[in-house]
Each structure stands twice: as C-alpha cells, then as structure tokens.
Backbone bond lengths (Angstrom), bond angles and torsions (degrees), N, CA, C in turn:
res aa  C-N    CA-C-N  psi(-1)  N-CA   C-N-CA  omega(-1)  CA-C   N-CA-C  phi
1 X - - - 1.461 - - 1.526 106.46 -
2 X 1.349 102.43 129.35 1.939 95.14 -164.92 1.270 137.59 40.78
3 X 1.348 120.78 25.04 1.303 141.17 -159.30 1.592 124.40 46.17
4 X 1.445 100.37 39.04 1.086 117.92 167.35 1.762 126.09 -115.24
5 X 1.450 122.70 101.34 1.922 131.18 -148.17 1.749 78.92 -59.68
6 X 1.560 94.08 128.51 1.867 101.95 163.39 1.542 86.72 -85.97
7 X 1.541 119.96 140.86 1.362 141.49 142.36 1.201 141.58 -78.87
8 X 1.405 107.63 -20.85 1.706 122.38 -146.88 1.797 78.50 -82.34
9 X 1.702 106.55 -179.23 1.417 130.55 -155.55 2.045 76.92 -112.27
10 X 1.280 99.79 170.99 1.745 122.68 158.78 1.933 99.27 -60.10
11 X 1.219 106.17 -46.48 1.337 96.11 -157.17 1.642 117.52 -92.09
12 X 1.667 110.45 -8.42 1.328 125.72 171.24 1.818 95.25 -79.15
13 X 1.184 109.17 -50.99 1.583 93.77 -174.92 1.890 112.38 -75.57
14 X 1.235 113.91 -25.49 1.517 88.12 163.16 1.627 131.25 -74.28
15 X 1.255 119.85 4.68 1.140 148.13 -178.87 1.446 88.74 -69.77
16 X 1.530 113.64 -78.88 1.402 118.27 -158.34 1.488 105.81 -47.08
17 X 1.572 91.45 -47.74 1.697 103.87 -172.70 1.604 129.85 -53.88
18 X 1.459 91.29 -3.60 1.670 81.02 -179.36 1.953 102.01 136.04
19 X 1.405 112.87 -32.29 1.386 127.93 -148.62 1.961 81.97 -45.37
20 X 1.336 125.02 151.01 1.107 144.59 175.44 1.404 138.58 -60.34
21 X 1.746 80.81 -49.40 1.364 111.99 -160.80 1.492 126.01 -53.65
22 X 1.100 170.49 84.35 1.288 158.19 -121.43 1.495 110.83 -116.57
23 X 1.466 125.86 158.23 1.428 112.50 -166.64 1.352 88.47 -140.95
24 X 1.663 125.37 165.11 1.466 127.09 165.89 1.782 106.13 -102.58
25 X 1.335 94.08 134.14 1.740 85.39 179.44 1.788 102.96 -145.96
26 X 1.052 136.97 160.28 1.318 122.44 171.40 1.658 113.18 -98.22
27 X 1.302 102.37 142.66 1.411 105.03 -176.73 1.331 113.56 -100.18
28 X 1.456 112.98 133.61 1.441 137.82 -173.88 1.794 112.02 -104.87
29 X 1.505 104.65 161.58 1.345 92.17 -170.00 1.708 105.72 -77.51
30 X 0.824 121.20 -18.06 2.157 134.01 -171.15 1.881 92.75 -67.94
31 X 1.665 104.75 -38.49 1.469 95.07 -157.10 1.562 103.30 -59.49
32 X 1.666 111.66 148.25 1.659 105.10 161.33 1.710 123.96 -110.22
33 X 0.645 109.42 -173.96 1.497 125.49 -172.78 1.913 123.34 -140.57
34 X 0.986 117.21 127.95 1.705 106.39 -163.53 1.828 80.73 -89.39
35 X 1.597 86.76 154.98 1.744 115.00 -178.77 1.091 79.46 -160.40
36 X 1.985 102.30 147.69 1.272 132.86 170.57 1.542 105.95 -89.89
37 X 1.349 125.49 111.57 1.616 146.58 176.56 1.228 107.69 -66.92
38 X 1.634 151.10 52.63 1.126 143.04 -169.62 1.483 111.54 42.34
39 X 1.557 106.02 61.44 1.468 107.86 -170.44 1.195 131.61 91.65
40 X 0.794 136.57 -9.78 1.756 152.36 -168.09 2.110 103.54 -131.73
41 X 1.100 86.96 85.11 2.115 85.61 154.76 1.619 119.70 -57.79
42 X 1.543 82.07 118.81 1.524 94.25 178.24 1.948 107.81 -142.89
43 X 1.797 92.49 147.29 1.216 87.34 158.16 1.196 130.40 -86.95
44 X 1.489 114.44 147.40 1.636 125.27 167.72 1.727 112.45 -113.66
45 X 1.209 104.10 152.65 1.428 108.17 178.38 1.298 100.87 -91.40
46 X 1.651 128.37 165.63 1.153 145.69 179.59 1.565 97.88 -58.65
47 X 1.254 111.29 -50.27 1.470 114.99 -157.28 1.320 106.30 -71.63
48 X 1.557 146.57 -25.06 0.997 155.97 116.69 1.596 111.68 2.42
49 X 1.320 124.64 -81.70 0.826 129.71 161.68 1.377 162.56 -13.70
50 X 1.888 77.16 -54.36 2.193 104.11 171.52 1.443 92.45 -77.86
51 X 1.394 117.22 -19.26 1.404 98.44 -174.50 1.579 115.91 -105.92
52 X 1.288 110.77 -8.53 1.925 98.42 149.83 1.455 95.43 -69.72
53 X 1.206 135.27 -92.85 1.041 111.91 -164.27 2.098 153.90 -17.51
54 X 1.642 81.49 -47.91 1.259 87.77 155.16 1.605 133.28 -54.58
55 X 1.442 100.31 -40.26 1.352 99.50 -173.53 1.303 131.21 -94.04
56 X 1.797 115.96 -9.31 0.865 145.50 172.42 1.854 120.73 -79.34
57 X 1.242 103.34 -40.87 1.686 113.22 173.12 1.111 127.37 -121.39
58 X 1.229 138.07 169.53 1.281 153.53 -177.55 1.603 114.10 -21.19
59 X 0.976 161.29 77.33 1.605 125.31 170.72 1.614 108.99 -96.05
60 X 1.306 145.61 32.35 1.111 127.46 141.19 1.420 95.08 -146.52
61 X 1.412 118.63 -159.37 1.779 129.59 -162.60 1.793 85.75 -85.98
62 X 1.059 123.81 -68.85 1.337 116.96 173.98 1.571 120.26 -18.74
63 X 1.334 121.02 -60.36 1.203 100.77 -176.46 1.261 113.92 -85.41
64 X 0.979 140.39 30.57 1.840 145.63 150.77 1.440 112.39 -65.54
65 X 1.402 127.91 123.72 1.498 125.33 -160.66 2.045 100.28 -68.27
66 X 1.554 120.75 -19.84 1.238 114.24 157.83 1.034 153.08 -89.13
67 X 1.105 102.20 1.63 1.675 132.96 -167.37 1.775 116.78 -105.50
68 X 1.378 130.14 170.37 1.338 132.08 175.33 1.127 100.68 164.47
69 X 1.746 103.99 128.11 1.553 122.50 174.66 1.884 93.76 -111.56
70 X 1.626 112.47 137.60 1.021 121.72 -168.36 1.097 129.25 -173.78
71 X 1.466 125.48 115.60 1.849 117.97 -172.14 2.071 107.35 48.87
72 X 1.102 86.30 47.52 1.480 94.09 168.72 1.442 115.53 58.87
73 X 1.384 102.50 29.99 1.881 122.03 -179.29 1.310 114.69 -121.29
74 X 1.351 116.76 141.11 1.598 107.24 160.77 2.214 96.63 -137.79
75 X 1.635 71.57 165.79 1.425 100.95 -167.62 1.095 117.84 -122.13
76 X 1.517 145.36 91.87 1.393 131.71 -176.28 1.431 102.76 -130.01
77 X 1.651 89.79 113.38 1.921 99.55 168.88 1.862 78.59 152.59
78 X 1.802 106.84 -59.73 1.522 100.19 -149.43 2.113 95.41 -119.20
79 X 1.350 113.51 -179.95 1.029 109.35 149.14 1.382 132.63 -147.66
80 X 1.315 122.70 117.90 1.638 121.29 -124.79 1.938 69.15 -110.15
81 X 0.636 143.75 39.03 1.783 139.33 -162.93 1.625 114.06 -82.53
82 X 1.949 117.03 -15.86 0.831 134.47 -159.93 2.012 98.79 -97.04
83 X 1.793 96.39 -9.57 1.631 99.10 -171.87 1.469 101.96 -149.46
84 X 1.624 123.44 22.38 1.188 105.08 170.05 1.459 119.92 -88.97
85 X 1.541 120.25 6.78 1.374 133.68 178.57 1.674 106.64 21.84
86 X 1.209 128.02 -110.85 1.440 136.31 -162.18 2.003 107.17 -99.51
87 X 1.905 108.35 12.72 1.483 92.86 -176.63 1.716 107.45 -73.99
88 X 1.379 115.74 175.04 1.566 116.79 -162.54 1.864 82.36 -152.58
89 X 1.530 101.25 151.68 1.432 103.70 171.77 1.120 135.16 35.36
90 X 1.583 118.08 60.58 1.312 111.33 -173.14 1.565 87.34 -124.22
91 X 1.236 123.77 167.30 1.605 137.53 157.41 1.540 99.19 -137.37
92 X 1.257 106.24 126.31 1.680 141.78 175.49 1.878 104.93 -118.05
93 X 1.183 102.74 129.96 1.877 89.59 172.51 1.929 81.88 -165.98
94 X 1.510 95.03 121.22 1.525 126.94 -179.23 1.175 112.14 125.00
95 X 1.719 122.93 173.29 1.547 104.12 -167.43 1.692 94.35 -111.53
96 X 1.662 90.72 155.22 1.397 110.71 -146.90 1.391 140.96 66.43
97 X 1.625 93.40 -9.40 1.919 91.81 177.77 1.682 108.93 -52.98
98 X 1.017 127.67 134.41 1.726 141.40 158.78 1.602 91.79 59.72
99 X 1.141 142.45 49.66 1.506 148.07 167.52 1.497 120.35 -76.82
100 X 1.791 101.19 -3.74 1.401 87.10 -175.49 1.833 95.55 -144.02
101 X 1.751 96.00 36.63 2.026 98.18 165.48 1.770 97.34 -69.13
102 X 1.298 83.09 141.64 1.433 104.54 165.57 1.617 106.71 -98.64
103 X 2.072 101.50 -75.34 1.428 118.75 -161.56 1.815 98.46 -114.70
104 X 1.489 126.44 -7.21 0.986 113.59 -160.23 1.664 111.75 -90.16
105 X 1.527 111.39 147.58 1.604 102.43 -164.14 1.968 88.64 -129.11
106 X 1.069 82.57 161.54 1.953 115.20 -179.66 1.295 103.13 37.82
107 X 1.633 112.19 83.10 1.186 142.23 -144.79 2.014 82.36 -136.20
108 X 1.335 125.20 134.55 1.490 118.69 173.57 1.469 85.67 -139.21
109 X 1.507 133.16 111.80 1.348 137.47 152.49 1.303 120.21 -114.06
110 X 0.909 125.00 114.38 1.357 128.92 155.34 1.530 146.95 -129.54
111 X 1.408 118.73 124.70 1.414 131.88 -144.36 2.076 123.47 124.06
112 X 1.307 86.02 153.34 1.320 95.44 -160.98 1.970 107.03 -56.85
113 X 1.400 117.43 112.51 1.591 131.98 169.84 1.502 95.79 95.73
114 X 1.089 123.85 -8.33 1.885 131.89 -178.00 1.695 90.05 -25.78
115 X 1.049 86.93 107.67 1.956 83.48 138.50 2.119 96.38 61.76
116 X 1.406 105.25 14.61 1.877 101.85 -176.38 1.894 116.57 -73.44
117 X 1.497 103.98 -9.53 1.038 85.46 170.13 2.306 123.63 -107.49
118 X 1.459 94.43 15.00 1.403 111.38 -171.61 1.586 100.56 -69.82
119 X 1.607 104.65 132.20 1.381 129.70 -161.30 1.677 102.72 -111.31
120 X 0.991 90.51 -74.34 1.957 112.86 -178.45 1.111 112.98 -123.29
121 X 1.794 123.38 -25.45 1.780 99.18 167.70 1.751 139.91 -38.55
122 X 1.123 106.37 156.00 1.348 108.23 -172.46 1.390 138.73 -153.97
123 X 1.070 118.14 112.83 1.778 105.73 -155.31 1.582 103.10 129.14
124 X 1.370 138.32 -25.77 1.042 157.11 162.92 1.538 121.99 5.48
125 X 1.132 163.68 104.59 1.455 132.50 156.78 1.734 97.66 -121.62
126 X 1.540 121.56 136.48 1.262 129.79 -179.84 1.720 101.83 -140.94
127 X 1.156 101.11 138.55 1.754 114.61 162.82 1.563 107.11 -156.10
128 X 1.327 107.13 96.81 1.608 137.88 128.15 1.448 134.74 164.42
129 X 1.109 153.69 -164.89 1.285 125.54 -163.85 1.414 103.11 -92.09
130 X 1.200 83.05 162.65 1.873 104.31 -160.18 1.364 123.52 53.34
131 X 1.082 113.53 7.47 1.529 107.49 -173.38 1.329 115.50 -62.88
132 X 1.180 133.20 130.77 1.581 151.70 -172.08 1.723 109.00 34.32
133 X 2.114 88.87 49.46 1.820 77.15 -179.91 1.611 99.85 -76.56
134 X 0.871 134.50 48.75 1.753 119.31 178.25 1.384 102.90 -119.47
135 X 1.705 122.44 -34.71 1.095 132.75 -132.83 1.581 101.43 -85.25
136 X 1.118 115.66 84.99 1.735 135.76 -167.72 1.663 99.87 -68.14
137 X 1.590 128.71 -55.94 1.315 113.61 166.74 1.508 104.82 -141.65
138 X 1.360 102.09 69.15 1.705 114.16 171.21 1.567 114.47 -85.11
139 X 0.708 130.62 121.39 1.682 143.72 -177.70 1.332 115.91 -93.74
140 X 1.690 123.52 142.43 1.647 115.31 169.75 1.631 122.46 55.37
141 X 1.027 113.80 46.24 1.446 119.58 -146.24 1.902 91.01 -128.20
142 X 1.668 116.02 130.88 1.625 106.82 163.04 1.226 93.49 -135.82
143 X 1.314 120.74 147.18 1.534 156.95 169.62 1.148 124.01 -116.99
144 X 1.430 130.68 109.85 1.332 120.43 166.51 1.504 116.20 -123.38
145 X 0.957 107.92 154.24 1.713 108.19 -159.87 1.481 125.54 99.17
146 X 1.115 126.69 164.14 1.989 133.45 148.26 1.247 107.45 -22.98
147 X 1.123 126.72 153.56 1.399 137.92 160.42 1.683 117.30 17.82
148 X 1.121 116.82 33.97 1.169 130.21 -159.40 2.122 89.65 -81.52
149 X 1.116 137.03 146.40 1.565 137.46 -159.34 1.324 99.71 -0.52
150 X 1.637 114.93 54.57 1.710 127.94 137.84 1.659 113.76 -14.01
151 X 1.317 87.77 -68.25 1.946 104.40 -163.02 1.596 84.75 -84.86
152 X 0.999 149.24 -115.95 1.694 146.62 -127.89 1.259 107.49 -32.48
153 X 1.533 102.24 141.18 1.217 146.33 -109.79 1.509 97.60 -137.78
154 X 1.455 106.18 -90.82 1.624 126.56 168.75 1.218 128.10 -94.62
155 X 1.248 113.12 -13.37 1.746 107.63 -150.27 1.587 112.92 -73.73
156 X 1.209 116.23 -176.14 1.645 113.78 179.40 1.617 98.26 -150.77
157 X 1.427 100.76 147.79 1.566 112.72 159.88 1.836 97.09 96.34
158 X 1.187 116.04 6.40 1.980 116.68 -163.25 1.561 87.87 -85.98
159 X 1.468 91.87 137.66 1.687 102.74 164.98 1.438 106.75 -126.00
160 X 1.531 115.61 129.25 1.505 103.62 -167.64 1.592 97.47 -122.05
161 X 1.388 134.40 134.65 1.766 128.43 160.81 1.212 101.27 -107.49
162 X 1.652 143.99 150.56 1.149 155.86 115.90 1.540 84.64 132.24
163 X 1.950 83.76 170.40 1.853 95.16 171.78 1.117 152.13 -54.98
164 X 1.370 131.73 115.89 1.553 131.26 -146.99 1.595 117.68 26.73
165 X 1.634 100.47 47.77 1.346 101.27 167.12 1.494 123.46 -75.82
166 X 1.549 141.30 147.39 1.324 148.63 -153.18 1.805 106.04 32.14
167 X 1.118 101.82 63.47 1.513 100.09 163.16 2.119 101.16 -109.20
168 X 1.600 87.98 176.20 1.682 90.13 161.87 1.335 126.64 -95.90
C-alpha cells in the first residue's frame, strides 16, 4: 500500500476496524498501545503512560484539591492547610468539617460544617451535620447527631445525644 509492505495478520486489522471481540491479557510495562499524537498514530508503551498519569493526577489523599494529610491530621471533604498552623491529630471528613483549626489538636469531626468554626479547641469528638459548628475554642466536648451543640461557643465537658440537642 503506497509502497509501504502491510504486515499486520486478518485479525490485528479487524481489531483496528472495529472487531468487538475483547480478550483478557495482562499488561506489562514494554506492552504498547496506539494514541493519536496531534494527528500522527503512534505507539506508546505502557510505561509511558503510568507516568503521564502519575504526574498528571492525584497519587495520594494529599494531592486531591479536598483533602490533606498533615502534622498527624487528615482532612477529607475540605482543606483548611492555609490555617492549620501548629494543629496535630485531628480527623475532619465532610466539607467544612474543622476548616478553620488553627492551634487546636485531637479534634474528631465528622459531617457536613462539623466543628467549621473550631480555632484552638481540643479534645473534640462530633458526628453529624452541624454539630458544634460554632464552637471556636470549645474543649472536651461530644456530639452526636445534627446540629447537636450547633450554637456553643466556649464551653467544655458538654455531652450532647439526639437532634439539635443543647442548642439555643
């Protein structure tokens, strides 16, 4: 074809063509794969590949634009990274949970605004939304439920069960 020897088999070119059929094979880093080059078909090797990928996306929770592992903290939903200055051991998971620790450490919120306005509190445990989003430097504090110590502020030692229980 254009004085160029075709090689391929009947069954490599119905492949290209459309053929359906699908096969299981394991992929190696040598194997290639055809990609269109801004116009130009070319092969690429696998190994090529893992490494756009690699370098292009995520490979741990850190590089997720919501996420951050840090000073023995992680964050999944938000990433407060711009104000966690000196916090240590906290787990936050929903967006906005604990988004605004500065100094406060072993902080456990989880749920949507949990715990979004906590600065320096510490000692913390919350599970459900809104729960103690007010509580800017509340200490020793558990919440379970919705809006469960919603409103508190400062206080220490509050144990709250059910929906927007001890709010104002």
């Amino acid at each position: 074809i254009g004085n160029t020897a075709v090689t391929s088999t009947a069954a490599e070119l119905n492949i290209l063509d459309g053929d359906t059929s699908a096969t299981s094979t394991t992929i190696v880093d040598a194997d290639r794969i055809v990609l269109n080059d801004n116009g130009t078909m070319v092969q690429v090797a696998m190994s090529d590949v893992k490494t756009y990928i690699g370098s292009s996306g995520a490979t741990n929770i850190t590089g997720l634009s919501d996420c951050l592992v840090e000073n023995n903290s992680i964050w999944l939903g938000s990433d407060p990274s711009s104000t966690t200055n000196n916090a240590v051991n906290n787990v936050a998971i929903g967006i906005n949970a604990l988004d605004s620790i500065t100094e406060g450490d072993s902080n456990v919120l989880i749920g949507y605004n949990a715990g979004t306005a906590i600065t320096t509190g510490t000692e913390n445990i919350g599970i459900g939304k809104q729960c103690m989003e007010s509580a800017i430097g509340a200490s020793y504090n558990t919440a379970m439920g919705n809006r469960v110590l919603k409103d508190l502020q400062t206080g220490v030692n509050n144990t709250g069960i059910g929906h927007s229980c001890l709010n104002e």
